[in-house]
Steps between C-alpha positions, in 0.01 A plus 500: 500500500854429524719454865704801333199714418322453857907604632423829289172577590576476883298135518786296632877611680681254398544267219696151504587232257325181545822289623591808782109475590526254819860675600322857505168382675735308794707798505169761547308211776863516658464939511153443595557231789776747725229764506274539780214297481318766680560736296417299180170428598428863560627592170313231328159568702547869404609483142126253482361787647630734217215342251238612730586836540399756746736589803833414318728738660356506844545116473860518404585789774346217729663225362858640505393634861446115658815379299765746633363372822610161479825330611557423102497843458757623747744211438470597166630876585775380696628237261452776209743737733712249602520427115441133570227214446230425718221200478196612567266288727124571431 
């Protein structure tokens, strides 16, 4: 299968020629890196979770729960209503 077919059939999001590869990767780690490391982990531990099954929403509800709890989360609504950045600290 091609890089353009998996784009079609929902496989991949994104596509890049081989020369922008490195540019796009730095430019996603870069996305990735002012995130909250909290709330990464969460998200990664529950999307694992998703191949198992079972309590999926109740785990999300609780998820979401213990992240708007977090000082990430509520600098992240002021900087988003102050229309400005914010680094997020873990």
């Amino acid at each position: 299968m091609s890089a353009e077919e998996g784009l079609q059939l929902g496989l991949l999001t994104e596509v890049v020629p081989a020369d922008r590869l490195d540019a796009r990767v730095a430019e996603l780690a870069g996305q990735l890196a002012a995130l909250s490391p909290g709330a990464l982990a969460a998200t990664k531990r529950w999307t694992w979770s998703l191949a198992g099954g079972g309590r999926l929403l109740e785990q999300g509800r609780d998820l979401s729960t213990l992240l708007a709890m977090t000082e990430d989360a509520r600098a992240g609504m002021r900087a988003f209503f102050d229309r400005g950045a914010r680094s997020a600290r873990g």
